[in-house]
N, C-alpha and C positions, 0 to 999 in steps of 0.2 A: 435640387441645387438652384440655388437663384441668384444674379447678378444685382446688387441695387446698384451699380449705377445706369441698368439699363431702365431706364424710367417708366416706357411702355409694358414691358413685362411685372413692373415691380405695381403697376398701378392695375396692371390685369389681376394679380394676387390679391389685390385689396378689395376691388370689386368682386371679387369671386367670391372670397371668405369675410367683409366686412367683419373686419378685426374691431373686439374693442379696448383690448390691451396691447397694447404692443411692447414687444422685451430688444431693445436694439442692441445687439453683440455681435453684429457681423462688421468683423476688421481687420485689416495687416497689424498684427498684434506682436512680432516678436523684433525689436530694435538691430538688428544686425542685417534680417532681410529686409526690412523698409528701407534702413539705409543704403543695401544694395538696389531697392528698384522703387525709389523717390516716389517716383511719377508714376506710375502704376500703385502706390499705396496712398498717395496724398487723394487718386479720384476716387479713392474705395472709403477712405475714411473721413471725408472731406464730403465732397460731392454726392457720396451715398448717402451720407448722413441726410446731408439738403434733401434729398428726395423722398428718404424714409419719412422726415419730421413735415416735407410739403403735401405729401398722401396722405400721414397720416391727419394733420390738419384739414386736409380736406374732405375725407370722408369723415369726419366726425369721431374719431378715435378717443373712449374716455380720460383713458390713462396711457401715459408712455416714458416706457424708464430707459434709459441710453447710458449703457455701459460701458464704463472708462476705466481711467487708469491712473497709479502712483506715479506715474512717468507724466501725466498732463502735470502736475502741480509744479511750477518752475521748470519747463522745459528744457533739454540741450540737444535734445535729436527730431529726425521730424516726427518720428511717432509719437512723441511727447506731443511735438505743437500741433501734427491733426487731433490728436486725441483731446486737446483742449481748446480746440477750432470747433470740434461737437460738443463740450460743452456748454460753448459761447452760443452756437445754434441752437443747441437745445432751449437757453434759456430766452434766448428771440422769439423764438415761436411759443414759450410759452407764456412771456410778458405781452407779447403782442397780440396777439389773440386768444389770451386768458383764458389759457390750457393747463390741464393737469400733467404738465411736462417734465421733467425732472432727471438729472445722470446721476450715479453712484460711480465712486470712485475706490477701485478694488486693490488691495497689493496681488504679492503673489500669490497664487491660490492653490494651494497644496492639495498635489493628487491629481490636477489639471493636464490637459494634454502640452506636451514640451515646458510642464513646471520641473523646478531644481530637483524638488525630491522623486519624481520618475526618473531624469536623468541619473540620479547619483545613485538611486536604487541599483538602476541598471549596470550603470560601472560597476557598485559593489560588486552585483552577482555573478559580472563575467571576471574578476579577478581585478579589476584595474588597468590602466590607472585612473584616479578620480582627476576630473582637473576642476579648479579653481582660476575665477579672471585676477583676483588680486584677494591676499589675506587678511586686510583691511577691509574688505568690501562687504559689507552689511545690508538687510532687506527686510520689508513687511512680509508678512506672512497670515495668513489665513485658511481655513477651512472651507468646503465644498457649503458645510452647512450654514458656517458664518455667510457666504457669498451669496447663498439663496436667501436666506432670511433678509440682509440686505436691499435684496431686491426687491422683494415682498415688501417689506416696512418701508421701503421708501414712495408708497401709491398711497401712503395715506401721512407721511414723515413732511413731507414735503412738498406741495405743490405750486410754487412759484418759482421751476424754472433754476434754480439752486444747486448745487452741485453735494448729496450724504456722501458723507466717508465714515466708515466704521473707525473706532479707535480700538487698534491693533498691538495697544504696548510700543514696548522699544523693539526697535529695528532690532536683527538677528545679523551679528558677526557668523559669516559662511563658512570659513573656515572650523570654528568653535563647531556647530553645531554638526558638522563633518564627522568631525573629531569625537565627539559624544556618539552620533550612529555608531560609528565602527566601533567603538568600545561595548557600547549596548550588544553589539555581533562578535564580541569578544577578538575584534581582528587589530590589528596594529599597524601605524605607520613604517613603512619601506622606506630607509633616509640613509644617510651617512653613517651616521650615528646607531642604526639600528638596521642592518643591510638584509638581517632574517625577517626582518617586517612583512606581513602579508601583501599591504597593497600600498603602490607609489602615489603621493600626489603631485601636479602638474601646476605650477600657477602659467596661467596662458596670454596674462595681461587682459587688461579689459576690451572690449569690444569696440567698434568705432563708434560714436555716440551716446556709449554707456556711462552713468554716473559712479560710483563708488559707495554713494550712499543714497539711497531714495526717498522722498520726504511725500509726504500725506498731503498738507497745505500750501497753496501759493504764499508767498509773500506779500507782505503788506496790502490783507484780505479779510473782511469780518467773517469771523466766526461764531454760530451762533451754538449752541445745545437745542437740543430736539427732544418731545417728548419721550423717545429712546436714549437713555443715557448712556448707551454704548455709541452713540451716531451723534455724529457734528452736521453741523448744515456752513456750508463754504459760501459767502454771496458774489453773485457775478455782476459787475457792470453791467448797465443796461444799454445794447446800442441800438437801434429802430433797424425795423425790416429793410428800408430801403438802402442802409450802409450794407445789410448783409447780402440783399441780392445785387450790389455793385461789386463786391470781394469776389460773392460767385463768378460771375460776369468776367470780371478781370484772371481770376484764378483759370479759366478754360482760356483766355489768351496767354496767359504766364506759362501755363504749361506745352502749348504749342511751340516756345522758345527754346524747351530743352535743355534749362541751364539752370544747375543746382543751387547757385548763389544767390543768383536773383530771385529763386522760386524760397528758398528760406528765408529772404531777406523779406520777401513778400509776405509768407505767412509770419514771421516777428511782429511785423507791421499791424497786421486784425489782431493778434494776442497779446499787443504791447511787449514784449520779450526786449528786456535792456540788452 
């Protein structure tokens, strides 16, 4: 188990095993507890990042892929905006000193640890009830396999710093595809309407910070095709190292203040967020 934000440790690691790939996927990754503990997920996915991508530039690392998320593309939570704080990182260190650097940008990845379909698995098999944040509410989806291949094609898809996103079809209405499992399991909805149903569903409303629908691409963002025609390539403005180590800098003062408004107002502010 390794902390990156503790730097000494994290550069002991590198020295040790002089990495020459590096695969970055250590993150506060689930939108309900970042939202619950800001500050503690803003230095893990933020400032960790800064030290994975400053090791790894410094010991000479060939390739390095930094794994994100459908949640960076037009952000509304803070996981969204660290998670495209390392994009923006990533792609500094890789324009600025003309690295093989590069994020992939994942939906949900089915069969994942705390993905929908182990949770809703699991309801099924203990009887119910299944819950649902809202019946409207739609999402990407993908494969453990799609995720790795991803990962892999993007050390040679991409190397300036760019942000691949597979294309994943249309979003998946959650409730729909609920509804198809338990049929598939020959089991039926518990409702008003049908009180012998096997299992209840629950809409719970959405989460705090949760979208209702997730989208792939930032807005008003070129898009290029990649010689994988399953993979887009996203392009990221270019801002010079020394804006990014000023954010740093200011971002460990912001967060000594302890205050959620200012600290997202802060991070809007490097991601341009309207």
């Amino acid at each position: 188990m390794l902390n990156i934000c503790d730097n000494n440790l994290l550069e002991a690691v590198f020295k040790k095993y002089k990495p020459e790939i590096v695969f970055h996927a250590a993150a506060s990754k689930h939108v309900d507890l970042v939202e619950d503990n800001p500050f503690f997920a803003i230095k893990n996915n933020i400032i960790g990042t800064f030290n994975v991508l400053k090791l790894s530039n410094k010991n000479i690392v060939n390739y390095l892929v930094n794994v994100s998320t459908d949640k960076a593309a037009n952000p509304i939570n803070i996981m969204g905006m660290t998670k495209r704080c390392g994009e923006i990182i990533t792609n500094i260190f890789a324009k600025t000193f003309k690295k093989k650097f590069t994020s992939v940008r994942f939906g949900n990845v089915i069969g994942s640890s705390g993905s929908f379909f182990q949770i809703l698995n699991d309801q099924i098999t203990s009887g119910g009830p299944i819950t649902i944040r809202n019946k409207n509410a739609t999402r990407y989806f993908m494969t453990i396999k799609d995720a790795a291949n991803l990962v892999l094609n993007s050390l040679y898809l991409n190397n300036c710093g760019d942000v691949c996103i597979l294309e994943m079809g249309k979003p998946i209405n959650i409730l729909e595809i609920t509804k198809k499992l338990l049929s598939e399991n020959n089991l039926s909805i518990k409702s008003k309407n049908n009180p012998n149903g096997d299992i209840k569903i629950i809409y719970t409303g959405l989460l705090k910070g949760e979208k209702l629908h997730e989208e792939l691409f930032s807005k008003n963002k070129i898009i290029f095709n990649t010689s994988n025609k399953l993979v887009k390539r996203e392009v990221i403005e270019y801002k010079n190292y020394d804006k990014l180590k000023k954010f740093i800098n200011n971002l460990e003062l912001v967060l000594k203040k302890n205050n959620y408004i200012i600290l997202k107002k802060f991070l809007k502010t490097f991601i341009k967020v309207k």
